[in-house]
N, C-alpha and C positions, 0 to 999 in steps of 0.2 A: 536311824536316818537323822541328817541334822536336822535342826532346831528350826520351825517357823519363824523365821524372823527376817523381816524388812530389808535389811541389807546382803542375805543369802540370798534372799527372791527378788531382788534387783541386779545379783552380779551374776545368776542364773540367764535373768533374760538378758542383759548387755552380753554374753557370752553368746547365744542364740542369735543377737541383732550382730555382732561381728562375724560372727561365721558366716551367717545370710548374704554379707554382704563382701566378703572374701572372699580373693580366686586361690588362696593358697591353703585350701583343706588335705592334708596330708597323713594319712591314720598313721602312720609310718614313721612322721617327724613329732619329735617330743615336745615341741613347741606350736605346733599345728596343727593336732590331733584333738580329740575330744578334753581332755582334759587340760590340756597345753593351752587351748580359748579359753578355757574357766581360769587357768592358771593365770594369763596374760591380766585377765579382768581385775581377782583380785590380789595381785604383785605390783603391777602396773609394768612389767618388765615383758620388752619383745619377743616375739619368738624367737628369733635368733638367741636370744641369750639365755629363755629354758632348755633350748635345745643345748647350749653349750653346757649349763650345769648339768643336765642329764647325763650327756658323755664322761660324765667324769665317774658315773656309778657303771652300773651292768645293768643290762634288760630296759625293757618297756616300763611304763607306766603300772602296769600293776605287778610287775616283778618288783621294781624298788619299792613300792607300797609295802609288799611283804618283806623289806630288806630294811624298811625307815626302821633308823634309831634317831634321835632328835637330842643327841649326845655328839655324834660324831665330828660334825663340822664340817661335813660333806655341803656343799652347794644345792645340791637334790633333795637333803633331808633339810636343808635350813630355807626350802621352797615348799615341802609340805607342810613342815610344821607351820611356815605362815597361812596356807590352806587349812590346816587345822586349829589355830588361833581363829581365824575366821568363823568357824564353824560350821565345817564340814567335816567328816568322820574320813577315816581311812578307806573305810567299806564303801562309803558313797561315790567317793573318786575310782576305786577298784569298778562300780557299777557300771559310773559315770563310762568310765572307758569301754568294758562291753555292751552298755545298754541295757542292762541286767536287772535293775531293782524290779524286784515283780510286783510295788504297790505302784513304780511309775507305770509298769508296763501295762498293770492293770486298766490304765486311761488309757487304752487301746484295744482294751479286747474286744468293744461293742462293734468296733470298726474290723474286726478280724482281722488287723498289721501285723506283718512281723517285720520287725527289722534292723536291720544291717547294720552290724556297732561300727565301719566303715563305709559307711554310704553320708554325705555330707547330709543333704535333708533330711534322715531320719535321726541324723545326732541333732540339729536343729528341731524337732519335733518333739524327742525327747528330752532337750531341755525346755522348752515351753509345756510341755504337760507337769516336767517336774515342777518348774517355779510355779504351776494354776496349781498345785498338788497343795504346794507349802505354803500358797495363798491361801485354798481353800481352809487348811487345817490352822492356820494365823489368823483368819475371821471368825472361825469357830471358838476362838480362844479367849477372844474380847470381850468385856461384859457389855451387854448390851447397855443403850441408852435408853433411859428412859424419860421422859420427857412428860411433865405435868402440866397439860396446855388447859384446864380446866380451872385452874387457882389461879386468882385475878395476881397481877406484878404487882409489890411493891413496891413503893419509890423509896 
């Protein structure tokens, strides 16, 4: 799973705050799908225009996953691999698109959820459980402060 860090658990929730508040949730279109929001976040590039580098490959989102070479010069693979500088893992966006990671899904089993890798809200739900996930495991990672309120300052 990637890396706790700052800027993955910021483009997690901006992804989550855009889908929230878009009418154009589309599992079906490569650029307005689950991982097409994360994509848009960190590219900066519309959907219209992943969906155009997509077409230039074969398959969905987690077919060309299994098809990235990061040689090729393909439009698709020169959009993961910026996904992947980022640092996100191949497997994570393969998740990301069915809803699959079973340590995020796990933030759900208390609730007994299942759900729907094409249902807009519960992609929105499983990217806020993700980024509380890699928040949680980012605070745990930090050394604490510790703080000597007992020893007078000196000037």
């Amino acid at each position: 799973m990637v890396k706790p860090v700052i800027p993955v658990i910021e483009a997690l929730r901006e992804a989550a705050r855009r889908l929230e508040k878009s009418a154009s949730y589309q599992w079906g279109h490569m650029g307005q799908c689950n991982c097409g929001f994360l994509a848009q976040v960190v590219s900066g590039q519309s959907a219209t225009e992943i969906h155009r580098r997509a077409m230039q490959g074969h398959g969905d989102w987690s077919e060309q996953l299994v098809d990235y070479c990061p040689s090729t010069g393909l439009p698709m693979d020169e959009l993961i691999t910026e996904l992947i500088s980022f640092g996100f893992e191949r497997e994570d966006l393969r998740h990301l698109e069915r809803l699959s990671d079973r340590q995020v899904l796990a933030q759900f089993a208390d609730r007994g959820l299942h759900l729907s890798h094409n249902r807009k809200e519960d992609v929105i739900a499983y990217l806020r459980a993700w980024s509380a996930l890699l928040e949680s495991r980012w605070a745990s990672s930090q050394p604490a402060v510790k703080l000597n309120l007992t020893s007078p300052v000196e000037a």
